[in-house]
MARBA-3410 file (N, C-alpha, C, O; in Angstrom, 1 decimal):
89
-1.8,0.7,1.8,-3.1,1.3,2.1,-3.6,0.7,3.4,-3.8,-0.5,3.5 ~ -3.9,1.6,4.6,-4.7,0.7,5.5,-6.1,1.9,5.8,-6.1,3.0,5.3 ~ -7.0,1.5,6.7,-8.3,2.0,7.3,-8.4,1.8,9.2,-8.4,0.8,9.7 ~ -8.5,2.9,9.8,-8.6,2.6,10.9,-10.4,2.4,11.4,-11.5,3.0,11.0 ~ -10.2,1.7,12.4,-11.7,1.3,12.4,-11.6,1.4,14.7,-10.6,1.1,15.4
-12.8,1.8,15.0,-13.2,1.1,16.4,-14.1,0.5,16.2,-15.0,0.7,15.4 ~ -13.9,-0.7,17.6,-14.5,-2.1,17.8,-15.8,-2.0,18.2,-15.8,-3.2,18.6 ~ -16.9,-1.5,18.4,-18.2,-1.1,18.9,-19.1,-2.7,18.9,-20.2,-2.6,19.3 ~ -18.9,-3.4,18.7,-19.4,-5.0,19.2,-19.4,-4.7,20.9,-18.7,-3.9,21.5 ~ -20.3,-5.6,21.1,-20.3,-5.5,23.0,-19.4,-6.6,23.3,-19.0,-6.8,24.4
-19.2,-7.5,22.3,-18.1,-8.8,22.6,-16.9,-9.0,22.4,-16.2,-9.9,22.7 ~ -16.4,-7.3,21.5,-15.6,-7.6,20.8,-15.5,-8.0,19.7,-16.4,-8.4,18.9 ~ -13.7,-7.9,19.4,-13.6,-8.9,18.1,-13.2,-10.5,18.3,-12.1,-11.0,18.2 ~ -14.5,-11.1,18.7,-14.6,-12.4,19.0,-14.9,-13.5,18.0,-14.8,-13.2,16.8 ~ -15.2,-14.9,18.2,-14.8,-15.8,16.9,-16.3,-15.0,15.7,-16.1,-14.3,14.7
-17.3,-15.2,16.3,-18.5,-14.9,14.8,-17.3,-13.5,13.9,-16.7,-13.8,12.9 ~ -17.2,-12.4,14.4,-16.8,-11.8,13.5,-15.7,-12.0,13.2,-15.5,-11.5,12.1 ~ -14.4,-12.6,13.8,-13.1,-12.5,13.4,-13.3,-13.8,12.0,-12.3,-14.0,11.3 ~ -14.5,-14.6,11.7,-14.0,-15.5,11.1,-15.4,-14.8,9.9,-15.4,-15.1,8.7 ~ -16.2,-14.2,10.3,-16.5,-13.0,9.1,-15.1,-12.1,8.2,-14.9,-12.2,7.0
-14.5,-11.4,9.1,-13.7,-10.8,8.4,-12.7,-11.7,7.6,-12.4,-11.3,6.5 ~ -11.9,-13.0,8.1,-11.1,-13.8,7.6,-11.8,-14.2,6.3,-11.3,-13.9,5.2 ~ -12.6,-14.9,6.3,-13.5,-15.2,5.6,-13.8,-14.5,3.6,-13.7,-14.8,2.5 ~ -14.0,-13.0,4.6,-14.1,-12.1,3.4,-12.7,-11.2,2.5,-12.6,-10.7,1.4 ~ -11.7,-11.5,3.6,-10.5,-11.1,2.7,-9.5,-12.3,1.9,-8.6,-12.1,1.1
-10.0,-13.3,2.3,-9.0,-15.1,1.9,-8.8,-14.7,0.8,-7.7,-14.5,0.4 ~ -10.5,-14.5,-0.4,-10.3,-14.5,-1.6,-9.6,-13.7,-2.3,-9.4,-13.9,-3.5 ~ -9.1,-12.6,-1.6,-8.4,-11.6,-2.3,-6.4,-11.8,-2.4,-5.8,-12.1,-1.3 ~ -6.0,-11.7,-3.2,-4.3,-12.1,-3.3,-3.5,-10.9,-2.8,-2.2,-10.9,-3.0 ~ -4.2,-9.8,-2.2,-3.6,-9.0,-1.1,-3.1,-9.8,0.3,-3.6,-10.7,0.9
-1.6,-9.1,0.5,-1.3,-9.9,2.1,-2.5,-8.1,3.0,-2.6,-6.9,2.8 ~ -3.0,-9.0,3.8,-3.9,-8.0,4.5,-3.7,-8.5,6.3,-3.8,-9.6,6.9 ~ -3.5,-7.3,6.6,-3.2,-7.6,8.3,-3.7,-6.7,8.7,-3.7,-5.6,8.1 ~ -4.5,-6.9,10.3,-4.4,-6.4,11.1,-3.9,-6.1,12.2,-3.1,-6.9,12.7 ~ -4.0,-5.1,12.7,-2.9,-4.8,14.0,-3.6,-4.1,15.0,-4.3,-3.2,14.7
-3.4,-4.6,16.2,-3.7,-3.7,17.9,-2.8,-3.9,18.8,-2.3,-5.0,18.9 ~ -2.6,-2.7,19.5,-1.5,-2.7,20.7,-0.2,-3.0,19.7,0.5,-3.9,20.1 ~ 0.1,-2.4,18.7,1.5,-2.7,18.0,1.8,-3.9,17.7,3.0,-4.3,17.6 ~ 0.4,-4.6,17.5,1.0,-6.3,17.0,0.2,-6.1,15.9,-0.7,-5.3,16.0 ~ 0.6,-7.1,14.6,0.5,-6.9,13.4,0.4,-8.4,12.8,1.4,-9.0,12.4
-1.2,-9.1,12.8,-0.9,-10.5,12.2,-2.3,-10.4,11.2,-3.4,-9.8,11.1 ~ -1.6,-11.5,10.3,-2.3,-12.0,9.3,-3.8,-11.9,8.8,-4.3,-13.0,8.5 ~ -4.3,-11.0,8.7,-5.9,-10.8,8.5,-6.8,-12.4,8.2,-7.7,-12.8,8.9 ~ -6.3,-13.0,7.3,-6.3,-14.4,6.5,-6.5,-15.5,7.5,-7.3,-16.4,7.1 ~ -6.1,-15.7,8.5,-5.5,-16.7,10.0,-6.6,-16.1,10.9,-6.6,-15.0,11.4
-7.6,-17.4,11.0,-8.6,-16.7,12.2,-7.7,-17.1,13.7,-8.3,-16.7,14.7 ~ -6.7,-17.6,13.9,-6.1,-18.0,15.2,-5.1,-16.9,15.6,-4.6,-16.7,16.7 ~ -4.8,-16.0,14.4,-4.2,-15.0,14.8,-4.7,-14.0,14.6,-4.1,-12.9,14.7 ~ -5.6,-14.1,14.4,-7.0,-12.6,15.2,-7.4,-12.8,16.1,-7.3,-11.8,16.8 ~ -7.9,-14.1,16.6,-8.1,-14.4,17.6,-7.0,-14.3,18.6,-7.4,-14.0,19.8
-5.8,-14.5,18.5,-4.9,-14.1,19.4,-4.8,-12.9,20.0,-4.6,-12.7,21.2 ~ -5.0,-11.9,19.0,-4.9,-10.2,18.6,-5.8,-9.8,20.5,-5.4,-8.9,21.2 ~ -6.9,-10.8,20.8,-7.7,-10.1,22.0,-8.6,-8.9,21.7,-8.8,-8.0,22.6 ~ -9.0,-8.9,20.9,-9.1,-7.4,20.4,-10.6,-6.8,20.9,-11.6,-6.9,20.2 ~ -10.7,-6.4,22.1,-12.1,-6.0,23.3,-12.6,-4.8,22.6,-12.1,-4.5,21.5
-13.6,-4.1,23.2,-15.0,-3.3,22.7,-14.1,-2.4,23.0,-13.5,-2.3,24.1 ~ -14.2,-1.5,21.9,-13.6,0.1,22.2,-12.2,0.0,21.8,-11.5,0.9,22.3 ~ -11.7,-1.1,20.9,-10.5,-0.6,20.8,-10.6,-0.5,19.3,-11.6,-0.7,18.5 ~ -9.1,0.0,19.0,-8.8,0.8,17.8,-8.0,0.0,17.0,-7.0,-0.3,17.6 ~ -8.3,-0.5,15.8,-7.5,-1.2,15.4,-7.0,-0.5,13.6,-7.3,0.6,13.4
-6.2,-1.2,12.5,-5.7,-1.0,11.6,-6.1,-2.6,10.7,-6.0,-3.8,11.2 ~ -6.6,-2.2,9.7,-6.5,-3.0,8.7,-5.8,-2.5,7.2,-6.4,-1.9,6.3 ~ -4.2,-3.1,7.2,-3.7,-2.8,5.7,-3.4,-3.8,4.9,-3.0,-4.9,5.2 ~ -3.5,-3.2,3.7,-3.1,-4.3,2.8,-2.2,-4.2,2.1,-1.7,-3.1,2.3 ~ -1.5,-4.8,1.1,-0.3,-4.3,0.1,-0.5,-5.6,-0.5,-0.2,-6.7,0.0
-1.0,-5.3,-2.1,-1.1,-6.1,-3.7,-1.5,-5.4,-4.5,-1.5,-4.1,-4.4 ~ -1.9,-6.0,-5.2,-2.6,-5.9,-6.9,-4.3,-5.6,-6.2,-4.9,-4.8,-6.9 ~ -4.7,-5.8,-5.6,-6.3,-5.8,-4.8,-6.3,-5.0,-3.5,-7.2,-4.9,-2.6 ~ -5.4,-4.6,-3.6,-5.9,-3.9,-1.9,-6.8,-3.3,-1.3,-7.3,-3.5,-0.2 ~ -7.0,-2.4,-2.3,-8.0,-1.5,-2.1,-9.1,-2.4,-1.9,-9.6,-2.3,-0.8
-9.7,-3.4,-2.9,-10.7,-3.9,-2.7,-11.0,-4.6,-1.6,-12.1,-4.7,-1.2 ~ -9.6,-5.3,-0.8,-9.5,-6.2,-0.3,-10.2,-5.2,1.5,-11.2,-5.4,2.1 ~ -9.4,-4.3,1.6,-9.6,-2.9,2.7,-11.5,-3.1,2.4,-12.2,-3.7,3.2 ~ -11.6,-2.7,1.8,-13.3,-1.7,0.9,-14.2,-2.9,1.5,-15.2,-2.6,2.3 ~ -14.0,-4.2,1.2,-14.8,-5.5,1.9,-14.3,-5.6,3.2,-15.3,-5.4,3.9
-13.3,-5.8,3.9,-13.4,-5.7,5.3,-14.4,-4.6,5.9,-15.4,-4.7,6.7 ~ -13.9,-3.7,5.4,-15.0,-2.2,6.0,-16.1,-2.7,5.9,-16.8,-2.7,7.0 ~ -16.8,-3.4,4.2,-18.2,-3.4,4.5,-18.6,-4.7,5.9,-19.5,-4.6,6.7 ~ -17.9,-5.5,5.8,-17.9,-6.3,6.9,-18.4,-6.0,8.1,-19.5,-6.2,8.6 ~ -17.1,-5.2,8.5,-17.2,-4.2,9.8,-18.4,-3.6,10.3,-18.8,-3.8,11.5
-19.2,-2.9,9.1,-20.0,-1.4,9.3,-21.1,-2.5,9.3,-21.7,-2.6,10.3 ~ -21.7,-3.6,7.9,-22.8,-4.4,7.9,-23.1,-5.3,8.6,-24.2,-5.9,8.5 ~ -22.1,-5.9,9.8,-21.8,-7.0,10.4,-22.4,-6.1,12.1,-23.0,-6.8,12.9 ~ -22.3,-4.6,12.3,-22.3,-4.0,13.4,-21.1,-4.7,14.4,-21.3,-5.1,15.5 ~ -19.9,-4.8,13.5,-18.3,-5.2,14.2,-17.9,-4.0,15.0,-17.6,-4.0,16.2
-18.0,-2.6,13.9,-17.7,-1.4,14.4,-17.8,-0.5,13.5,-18.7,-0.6,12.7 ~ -16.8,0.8,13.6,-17.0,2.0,12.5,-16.0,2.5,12.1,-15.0,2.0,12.6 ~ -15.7,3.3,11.4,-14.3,3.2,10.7,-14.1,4.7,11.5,-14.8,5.7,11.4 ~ -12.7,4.6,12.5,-12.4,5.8,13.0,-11.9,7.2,12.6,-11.7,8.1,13.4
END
């Protein structure tokens, strides 16, 4: 299952929200990743979101694959949309 989303923050996906979204998917026993520019790391790992670079206006993917995915996706989004990260594309 994944959700595509653009980045609409003026800062980006910078540390406040990358360790919002990290944050909100930990609890879930879904492996959950995101990916930009064809790289694909660990939703879970704020150092590898942070790695990701991920600037205003880009397009990114959040998927998951377990027993929770759905839910695990459904909270990032609300993240996203309540946090003003971005919008789901």
């Amino acid at each position: 299952m994944e959700k595509q989303f653009k980045i609409t923050s003026p800062e980006g996906l910078h540390a406040r929200p990358c360790t919002l979204l990290v944050a909100a998917v930990t609890p879930f026993s879904s492996d959950v990743k995101i990916s930009y520019n064809d790289r694909a790391v660990n939703l879970k790992s704020i150092m590898g979101v942070m790695a990701l670079g991920i600037p205003t206006g880009a397009n990114i993917t959040i998927s998951a694959e377990g027993a929770d995915a759905e839910a695990a996706i459904e909270k990032a989004a609300s993240v996203i949309s309540n946090e003003n990260i971005g919008e789901e594309a």
